[in-house]
TORDO-88673 format. One record per residue (C-alpha): x, y, z; residue number from 1; residue in three letters. Coordinates in Angstrom, 2 decimals. Layout:
% residues N
+---------+---------+---------+------+------+
!       X !       Y !       Z ! resi ! resn !
+---------+---------+---------+------+------+
!       X !       Y !       Z !  NUM !  Ala !
...
+---------+---------+---------+------+------+
END
This chain:
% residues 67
+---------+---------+---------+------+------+
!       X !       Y !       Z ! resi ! resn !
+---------+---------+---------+------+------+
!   96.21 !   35.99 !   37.04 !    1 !  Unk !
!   95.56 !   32.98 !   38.84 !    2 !  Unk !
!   99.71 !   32.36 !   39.82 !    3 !  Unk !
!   99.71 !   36.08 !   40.94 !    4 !  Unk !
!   97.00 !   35.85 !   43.86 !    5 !  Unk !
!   98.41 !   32.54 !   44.65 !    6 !  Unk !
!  101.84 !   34.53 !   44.74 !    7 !  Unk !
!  100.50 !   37.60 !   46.36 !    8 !  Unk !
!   98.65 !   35.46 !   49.29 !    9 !  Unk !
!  102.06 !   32.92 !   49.93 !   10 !  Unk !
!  103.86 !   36.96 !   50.39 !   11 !  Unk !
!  100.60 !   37.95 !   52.56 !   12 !  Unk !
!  100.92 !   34.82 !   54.65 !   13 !  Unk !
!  104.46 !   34.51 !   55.11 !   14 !  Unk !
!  104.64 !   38.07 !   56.32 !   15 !  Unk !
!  102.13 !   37.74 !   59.15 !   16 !  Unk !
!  103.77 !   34.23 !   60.07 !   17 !  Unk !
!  107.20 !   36.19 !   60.07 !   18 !  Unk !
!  105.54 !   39.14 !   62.10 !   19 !  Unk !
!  104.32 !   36.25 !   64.51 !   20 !  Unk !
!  107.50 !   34.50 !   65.30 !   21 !  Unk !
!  109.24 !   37.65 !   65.64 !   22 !  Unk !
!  106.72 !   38.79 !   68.26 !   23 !  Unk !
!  106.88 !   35.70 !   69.92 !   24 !  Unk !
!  110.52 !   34.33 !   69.87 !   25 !  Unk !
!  112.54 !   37.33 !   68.36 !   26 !  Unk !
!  113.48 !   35.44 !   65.49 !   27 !  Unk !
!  112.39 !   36.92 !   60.98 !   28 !  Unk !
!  113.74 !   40.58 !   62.50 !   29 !  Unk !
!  114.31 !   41.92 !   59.26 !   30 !  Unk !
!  111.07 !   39.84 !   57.46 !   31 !  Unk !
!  108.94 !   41.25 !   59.84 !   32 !  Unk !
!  107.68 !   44.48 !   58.13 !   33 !  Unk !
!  104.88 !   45.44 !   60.31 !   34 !  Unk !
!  106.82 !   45.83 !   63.26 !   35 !  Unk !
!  108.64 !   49.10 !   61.54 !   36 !  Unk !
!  105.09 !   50.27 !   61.41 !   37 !  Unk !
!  105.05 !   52.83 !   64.33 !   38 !  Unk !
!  101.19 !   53.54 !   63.47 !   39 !  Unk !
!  100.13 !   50.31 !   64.51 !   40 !  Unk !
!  101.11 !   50.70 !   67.77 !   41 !  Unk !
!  100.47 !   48.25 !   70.17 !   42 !  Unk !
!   98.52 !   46.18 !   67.63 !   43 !  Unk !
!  101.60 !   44.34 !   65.73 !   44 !  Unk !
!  100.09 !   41.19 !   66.93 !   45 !  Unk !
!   96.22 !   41.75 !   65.76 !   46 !  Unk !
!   97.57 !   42.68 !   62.44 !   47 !  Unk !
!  100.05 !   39.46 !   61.50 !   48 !  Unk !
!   97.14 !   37.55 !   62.32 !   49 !  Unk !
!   94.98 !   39.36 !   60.16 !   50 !  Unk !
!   97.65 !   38.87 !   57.61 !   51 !  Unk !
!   97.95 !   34.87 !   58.23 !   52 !  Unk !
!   94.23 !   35.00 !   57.41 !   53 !  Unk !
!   93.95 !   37.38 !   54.77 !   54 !  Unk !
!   97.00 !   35.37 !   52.81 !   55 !  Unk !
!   94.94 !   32.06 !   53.44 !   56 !  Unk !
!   91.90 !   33.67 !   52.01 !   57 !  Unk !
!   93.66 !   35.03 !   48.88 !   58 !  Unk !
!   95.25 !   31.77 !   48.31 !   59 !  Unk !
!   92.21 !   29.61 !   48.39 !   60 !  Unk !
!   90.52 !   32.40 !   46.64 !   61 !  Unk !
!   93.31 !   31.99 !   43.95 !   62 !  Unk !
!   92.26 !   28.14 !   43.74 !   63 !  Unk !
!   88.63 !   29.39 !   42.33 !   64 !  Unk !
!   89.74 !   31.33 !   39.38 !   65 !  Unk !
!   89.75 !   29.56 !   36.26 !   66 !  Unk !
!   93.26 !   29.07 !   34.52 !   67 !  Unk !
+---------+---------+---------+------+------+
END
């Protein structure tokens, strides 16, 4: 359980970093999967950062559980 959260948060993170760079340089195009979001409107930014932080979170979160 413990290598799965650490794996799901390292996805989490590395999408919203990917989403970031993309929005900022134009580089991860096709690892940037909120952009293809058309909901999210104008908010593509707002939400890679919330996944940077959410991945962070699961990650150290991950580091709590017992083995």
């Amino acid at each position: 359980m413990k290598k799965l959260c650490e794996s799901v948060g390292f996805i989490v993170f590395i999408q919203g970093v990917a989403g970031l760079l993309h929005e900022w340089t134009g580089w991860f195009r096709l690892w940037a999967v909120v952009r293809r979001l058309e909901f999210l409107g104008g908010y593509t930014v707002f939400v890679n950062i919330v996944l940077v932080m959410t991945g962070a979170a699961v990650m150290v979160a991950a580091d709590r559980l017992k083995a």
